[in-house]
N, C-alpha and C positions, 0 to 999 in steps of 0.2 A: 812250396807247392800251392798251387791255386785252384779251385776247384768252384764253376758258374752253375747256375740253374738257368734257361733259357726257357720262355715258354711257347708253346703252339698259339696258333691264334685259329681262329672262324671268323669269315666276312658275312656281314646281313645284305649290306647294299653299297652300289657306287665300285663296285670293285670294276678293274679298267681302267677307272679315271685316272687312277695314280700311277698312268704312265705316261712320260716325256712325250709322249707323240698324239697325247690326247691335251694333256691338263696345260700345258706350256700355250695352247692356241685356245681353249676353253676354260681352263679353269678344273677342277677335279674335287669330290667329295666322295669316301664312303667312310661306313660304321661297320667295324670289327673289335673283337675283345680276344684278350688270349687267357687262353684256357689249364688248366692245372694236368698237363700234359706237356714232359719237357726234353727238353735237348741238353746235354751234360758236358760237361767240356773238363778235362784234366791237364795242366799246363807244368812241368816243374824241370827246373833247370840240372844242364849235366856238366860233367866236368869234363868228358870227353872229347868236346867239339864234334860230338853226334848230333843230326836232328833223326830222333825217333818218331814214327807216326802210327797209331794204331787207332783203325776205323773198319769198316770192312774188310778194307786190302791194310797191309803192314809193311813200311818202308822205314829205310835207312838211308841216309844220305849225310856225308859231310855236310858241318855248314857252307862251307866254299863253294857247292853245288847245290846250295837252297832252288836256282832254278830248275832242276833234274826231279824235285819233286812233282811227281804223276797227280796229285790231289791239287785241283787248281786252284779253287779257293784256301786253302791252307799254303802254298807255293806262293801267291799274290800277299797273303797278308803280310806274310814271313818278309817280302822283300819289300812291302811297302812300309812295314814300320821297323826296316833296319838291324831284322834280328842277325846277332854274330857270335852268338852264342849257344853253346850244346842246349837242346830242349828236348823235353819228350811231351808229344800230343797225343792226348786218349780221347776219344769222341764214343758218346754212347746215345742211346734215348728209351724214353717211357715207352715207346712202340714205333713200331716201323714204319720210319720217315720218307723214305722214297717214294714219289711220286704221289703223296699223302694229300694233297692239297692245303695242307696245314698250314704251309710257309716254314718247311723245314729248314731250307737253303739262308734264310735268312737271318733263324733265330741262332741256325750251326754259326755264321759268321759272326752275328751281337757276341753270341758265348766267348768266341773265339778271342775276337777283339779285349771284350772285359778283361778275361782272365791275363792275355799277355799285359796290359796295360794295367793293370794291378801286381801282378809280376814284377815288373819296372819300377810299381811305386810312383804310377803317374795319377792325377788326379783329371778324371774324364768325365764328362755330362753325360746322361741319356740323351740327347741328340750328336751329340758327336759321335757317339756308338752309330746311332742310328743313321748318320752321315758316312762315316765312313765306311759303315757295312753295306750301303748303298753304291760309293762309291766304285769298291773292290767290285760287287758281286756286277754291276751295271757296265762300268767303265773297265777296271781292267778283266777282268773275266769276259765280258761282251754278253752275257745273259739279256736278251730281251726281254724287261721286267719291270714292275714300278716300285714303286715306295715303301705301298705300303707294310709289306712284311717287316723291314727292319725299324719303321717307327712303331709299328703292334710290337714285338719282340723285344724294346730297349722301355720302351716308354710301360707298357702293362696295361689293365683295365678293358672299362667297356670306353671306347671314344670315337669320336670323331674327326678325321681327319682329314684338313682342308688344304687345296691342294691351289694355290695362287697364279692366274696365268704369268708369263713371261714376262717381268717386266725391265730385270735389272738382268744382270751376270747370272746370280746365285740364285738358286727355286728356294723359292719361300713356301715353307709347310708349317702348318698347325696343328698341336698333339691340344687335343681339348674333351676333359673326362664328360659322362653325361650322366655317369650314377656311381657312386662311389660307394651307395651305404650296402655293406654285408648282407642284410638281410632280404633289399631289393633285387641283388645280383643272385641272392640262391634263387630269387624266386624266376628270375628270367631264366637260369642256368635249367632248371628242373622242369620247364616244359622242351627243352631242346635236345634232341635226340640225335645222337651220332650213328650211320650206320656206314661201313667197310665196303666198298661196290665191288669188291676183290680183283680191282682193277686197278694197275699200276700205269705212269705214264709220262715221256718225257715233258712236261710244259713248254720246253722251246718251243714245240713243234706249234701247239698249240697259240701260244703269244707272239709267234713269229707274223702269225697269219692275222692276228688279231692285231700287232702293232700297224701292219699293211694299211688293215681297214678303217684304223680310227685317223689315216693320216688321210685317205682318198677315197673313202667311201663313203658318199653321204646318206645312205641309211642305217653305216655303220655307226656315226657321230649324232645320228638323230637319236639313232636307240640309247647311245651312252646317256646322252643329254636328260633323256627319262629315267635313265638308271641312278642319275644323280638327282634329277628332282625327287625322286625316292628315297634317296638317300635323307638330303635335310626333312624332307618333310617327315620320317620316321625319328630324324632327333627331335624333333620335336614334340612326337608322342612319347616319346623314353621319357623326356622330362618330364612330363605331365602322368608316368605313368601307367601309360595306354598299353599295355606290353603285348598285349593281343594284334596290337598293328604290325607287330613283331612278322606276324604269321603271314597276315595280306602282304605284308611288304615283303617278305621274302619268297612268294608266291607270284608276286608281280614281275620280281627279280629277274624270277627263272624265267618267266616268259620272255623278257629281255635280252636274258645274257646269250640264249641260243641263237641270238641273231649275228652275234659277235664274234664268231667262226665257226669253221664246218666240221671242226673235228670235238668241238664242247661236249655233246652228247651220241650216246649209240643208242639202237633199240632198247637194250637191255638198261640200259640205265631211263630212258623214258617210261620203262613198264617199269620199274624199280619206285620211280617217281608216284607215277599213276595208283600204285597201290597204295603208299604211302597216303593220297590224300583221300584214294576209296574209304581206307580204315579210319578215319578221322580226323589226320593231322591239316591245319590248317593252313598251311602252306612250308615251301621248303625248296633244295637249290643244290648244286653240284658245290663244295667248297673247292674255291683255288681256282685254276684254269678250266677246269673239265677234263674231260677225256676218260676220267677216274676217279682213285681217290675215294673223300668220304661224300657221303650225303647228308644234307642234314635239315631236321624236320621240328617245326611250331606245333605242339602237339600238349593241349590243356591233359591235364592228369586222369578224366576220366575216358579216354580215348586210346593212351600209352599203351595199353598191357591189346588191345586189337591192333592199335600202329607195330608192332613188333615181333606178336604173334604173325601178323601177315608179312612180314621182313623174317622171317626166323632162318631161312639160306641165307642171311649175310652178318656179318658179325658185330656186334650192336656195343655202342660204346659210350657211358655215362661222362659227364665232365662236370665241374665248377670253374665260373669265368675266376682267372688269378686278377690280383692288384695290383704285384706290384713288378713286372717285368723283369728284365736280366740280372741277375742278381749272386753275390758272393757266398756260396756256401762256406768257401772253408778256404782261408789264407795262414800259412803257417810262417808268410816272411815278416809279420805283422810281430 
């Protein structure tokens, strides 16, 4: 029996870039950290030549009929990496993932991969998780999507990740930390506010329109291009420190990203917004695609308790940035 911890992540900036239909002709950069909110994954083999599946919905399938499985990312991994043997899948999380904007789809696949791949008794890198969970959810599944969720979810931390145009076969990416020490990550963790917009939402819909416009729209690629100056120029304040740029920049962000498709934001979520920075937070952004999902807000400590009070219809949610990514809870084939 194998049992993963996966973590959630939050984007500050550059989010977009890290898709194939941007970064391959530009170049790509954002800054996200994953957070101590997690995706759980339970992996342990049967004698029966069942594969058991239990997540929301609960299936049974001979292994013979591994493609008959309804769950597609779970169906895709199963027959990309050659399972022919009885398993049972348990999938759970610290809170409800769907249409979260966390990067839940990502970190479910990193957990996924681990756990069978420690199973096996194969020995795997944090990029190759982060590769092949790219792989599956991108290429065989056809999700229009980028990167960066399963390099936040495999690799951990607060970082940066640079996204190299096209130049060979293979995309070349960059997992690169920009603060490691405990006690500067509480201190960035504990001005940043998560708030629940109690709105759920498919991201296809959303990235479909957005992969469109960063391929033929030129002031869809104009907007990116600022989104990504944003980006570096904010790691550059992490190092130095400056954590208040935190707030501008992810205030600048939002201004950006709504240019990036039509469906990112609704009224309710720009008055959602609007109040947040009435009460004091100093800037903040839709996490994920938009549409939904969480919110989340720069907000110094003496300002919180009115940022929240004036949010109090949605449901408000504390975190700590994690270190250290996908990770073995518990192998008992060891």
């Amino acid at each position: 029996m194998i049992i993963t911890r996966t973590p959630l992540r939050i984007t500050f900036t550059g989010g977009g870039s890290d898709m194939p239909s941007y970064f391959e002709e530009n170049g790509g950069h954002c800054i996200n950290a994953t957070i101590d909110k997690y995706v759980y994954v339970l992996v342990k083999k049967r004698p029966d030549n069942k594969i058991y599946l239990k997540y929301s919905e609960n299936e049974v399938v001979d292994v013979g009929e591994i493609d008959k499985i309804q769950h597609d990312f779970i169906r895709e991994t199963l027959i990309y990496l050659g399972v022919d043997y009885g398993l049972e899948i348990i999938n759970w999380a610290d809170i409800p993932t769907k249409g979260s904007g966390l990067g839940s789809s990502g970190s479910f696949l990193v957990g996924l991969l681990n756990a069978i791949h420690h199973l096996e008794g194969n020995d795997v890198s944090k990029i190759q998780l982060a590769d092949q969970a790219s792989y599956i959810e991108m290429k065989l599944c056809n999700k229009p999507i980028g990167y960066q969720d399963q390099y936040a979810a495999s690799f951990g931390g607060l970082n940066e990740i640079i996204f190299h145009p096209m130049k060979r076969i293979h995309h070349e990416i960059d997992v690169l930390p920009i603060e490691k020490n405990f006690n500067n990550l509480s201190l960035i963790s504990d001005n940043l506010l998560l708030f629940y917009t109690g709105k759920t939402r498919d991201s296809s819909t959303v990235l479909t329109e957005q992969n469109k416009n960063l391929s033929n729209n030129k002031d869809s690629i104009a907007s990116m291009k600022i989104n990504v100056n944003l980006s570096v120029d904010l790691s550059e304040s992490i190092k130095n420190k400056d954590y208040t740029k935190i707030g501008e920049s992810l205030k600048a962000n939002w201004e950006v990203k709504k240019k990036f498709s039509s469906n990112i934001v609704s009224e309710e979520i720009v008055e959602m917004y609007n109040k947040g920075i009435e009460s004091g937070a100093i800037g903040g952004k839709i996490i994920g695609a938009g549409g939904g999902g969480f919110m989340m807000f720069y907000v110094e400590k003496s300002y919180q308790e009115s940022v929240i009070n004036s949010l109090s219809n949605y449901d408000f949610m504390r975190f700590n940035i994690d270190r250290y990514g996908s990770r073995v809870l518990l192998n008992t084939e060891n």
